[in-house]
C-alpha positions in Angstrom: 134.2 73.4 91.3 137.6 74.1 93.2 140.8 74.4 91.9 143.2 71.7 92.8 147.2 72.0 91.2 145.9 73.4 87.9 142.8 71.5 87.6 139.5 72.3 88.2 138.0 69.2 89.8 134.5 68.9 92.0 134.4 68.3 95.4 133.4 65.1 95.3 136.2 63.8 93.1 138.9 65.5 95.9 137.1 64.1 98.9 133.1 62.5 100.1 133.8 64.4 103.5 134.9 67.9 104.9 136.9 65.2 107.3 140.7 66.4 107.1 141.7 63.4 107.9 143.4 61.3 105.3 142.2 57.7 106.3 139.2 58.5 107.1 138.2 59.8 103.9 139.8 56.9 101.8 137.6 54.6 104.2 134.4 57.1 103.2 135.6 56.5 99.7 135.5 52.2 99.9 139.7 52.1 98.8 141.2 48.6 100.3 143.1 49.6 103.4 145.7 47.3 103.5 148.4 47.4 106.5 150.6 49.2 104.0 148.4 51.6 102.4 147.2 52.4 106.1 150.7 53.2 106.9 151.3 55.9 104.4 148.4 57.3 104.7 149.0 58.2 108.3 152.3 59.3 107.5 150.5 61.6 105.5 148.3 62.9 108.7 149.0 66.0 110.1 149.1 70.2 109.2 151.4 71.4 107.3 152.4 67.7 105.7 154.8 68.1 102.9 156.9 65.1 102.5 159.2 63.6 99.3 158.7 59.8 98.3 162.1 58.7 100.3 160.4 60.6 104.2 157.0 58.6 103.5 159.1 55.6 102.9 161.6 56.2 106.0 158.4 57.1 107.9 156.8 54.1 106.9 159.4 51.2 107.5 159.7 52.6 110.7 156.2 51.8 111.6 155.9 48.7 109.2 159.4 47.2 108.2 157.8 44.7 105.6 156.9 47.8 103.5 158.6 48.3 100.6 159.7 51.8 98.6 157.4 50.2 95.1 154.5 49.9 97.4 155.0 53.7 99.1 155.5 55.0 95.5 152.3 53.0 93.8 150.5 54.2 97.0 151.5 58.1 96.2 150.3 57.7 92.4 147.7 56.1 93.4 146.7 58.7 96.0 147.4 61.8 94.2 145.1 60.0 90.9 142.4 59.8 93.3 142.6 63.6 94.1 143.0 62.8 97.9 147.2 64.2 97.8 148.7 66.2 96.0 151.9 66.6 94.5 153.8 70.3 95.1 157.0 70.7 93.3 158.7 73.9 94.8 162.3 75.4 93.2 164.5 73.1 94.2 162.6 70.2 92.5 161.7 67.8 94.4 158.5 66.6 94.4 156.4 66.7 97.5 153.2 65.2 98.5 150.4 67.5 100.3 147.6 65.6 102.0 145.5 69.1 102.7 143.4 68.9 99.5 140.5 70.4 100.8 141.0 74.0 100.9 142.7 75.5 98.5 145.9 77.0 99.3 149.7 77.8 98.4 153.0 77.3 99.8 155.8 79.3 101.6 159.1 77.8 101.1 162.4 78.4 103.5 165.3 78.5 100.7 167.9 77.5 102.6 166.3 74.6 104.7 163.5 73.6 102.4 160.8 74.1 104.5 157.0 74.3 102.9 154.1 75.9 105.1 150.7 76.2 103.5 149.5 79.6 102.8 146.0 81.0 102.5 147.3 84.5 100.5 145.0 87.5 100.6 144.1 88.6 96.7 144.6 85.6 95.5 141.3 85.5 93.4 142.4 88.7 91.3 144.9 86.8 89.6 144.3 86.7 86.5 146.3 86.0 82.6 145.4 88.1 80.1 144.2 86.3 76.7 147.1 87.5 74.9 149.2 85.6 77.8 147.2 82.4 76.9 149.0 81.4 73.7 145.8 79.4 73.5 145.6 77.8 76.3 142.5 76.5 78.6 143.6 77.9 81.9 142.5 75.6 84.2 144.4 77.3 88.0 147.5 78.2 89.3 150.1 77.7 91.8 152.0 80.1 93.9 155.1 79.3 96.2 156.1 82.0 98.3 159.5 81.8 98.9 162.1 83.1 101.4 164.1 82.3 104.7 162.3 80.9 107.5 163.0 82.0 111.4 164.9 79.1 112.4 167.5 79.6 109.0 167.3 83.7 109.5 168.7 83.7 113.1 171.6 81.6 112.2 174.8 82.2 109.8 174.8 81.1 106.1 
C-alpha cells in the first residue's frame, strides 16, 4: 500500500511500472493515446512538474493548436481518477497537477513566486494524529507543504 494525497491506494492502481515516465505508463496501462491526450501528458513530463489547468493548456496549444481547454481539463480528471497525476493544492489555492506519483513525497512552496519543489522530508513516518484528534475519522495519509521564500525571490526586494 502507499499513500497517495490522503488515500491509501496499491501500487498497481497508481502505476504497472516503476517507469517515471508519464506516457509510457498510460501506454503500459492500454489508455487510447490520442494526439491530444499525448500532448498533455508530455506537458506533464519532467522533475519537479507542478503545473495549474491554464500552463497545461498554454503548454499544449503550443504544441497542438487544435486542442481545446475542455479536452486538457477532461484529460486532468481523467488522469488524476486513474491515480497516474495528482492534484496538489498549496496556500494560495490553486490547484496543481503532480505527475511524480510514484514515490511518495511533499512539497516546498516559494510564497512570493509560487514555486512548488517536491520534497522527500526526513521523519516523516512519525507523524502521527492522536485518536482523540480523529473526531472519528478513518485516516487514510497526509499532506505536507513546506513553505517559504525560494533563492531566486530571497536575493531580490519585496
Amino acid at each position: 500500500m502507499h499513500t497517495y494525497r490522503g488515500y491509501y491506494t496499491s501500487a498497481m492502481n497508481l502505476a504497472d511500472t516503476s517507469d517515471g515516465d508519464l506516457t509510457q505508463r498510460l501506454k503500459r496501462r492500454g489508455w487510447r493515446l490520442s494526439a491530444q491526450r499525448r500532448v498533455v501528458a508530455e506537458v506533464l513530463q519532467g522533475e519537479h512538474v507542478h503545473l495549474t489547468a491554464e500552463d497545461v493548456f498554454a503548454r499544449a496549444h503550443v504544441r497542438l493548436a487544435e486542442i481545446s481547454q475542455a479536452t486538457v481539463y477532461n484529460t486532468l480528471r481523467e488522469l488524476v481518477a486513474m491515480g497516474e497525476v495528482r492534484v496538489v493544492t498549496p496556500p494560495d489555492g490553486v490547484k496543481r497537477y503532480d505527475p511524480n506519483v510514484l514515490v511518495d513525497h511533499h512539497h516546498l512552496m516559494c510564497m512570493r513566486c509560487q514555486l512548488l519543489k517536491d520534497v522527500h522530508p526526513d521523519g516523516e513516518s512519525g507523524v502521527t494524529l492522536a485518536n482523540s484528534e480523529r473526531f472519528g475519522f478513518d485516516v487514510w495519509g497526509f499532506d505536507i507543504i513546506f513553505k517559504g521564500v525560494c533563492p531566486s525571490c530571497k536575493g531580490r526586494s519585496t
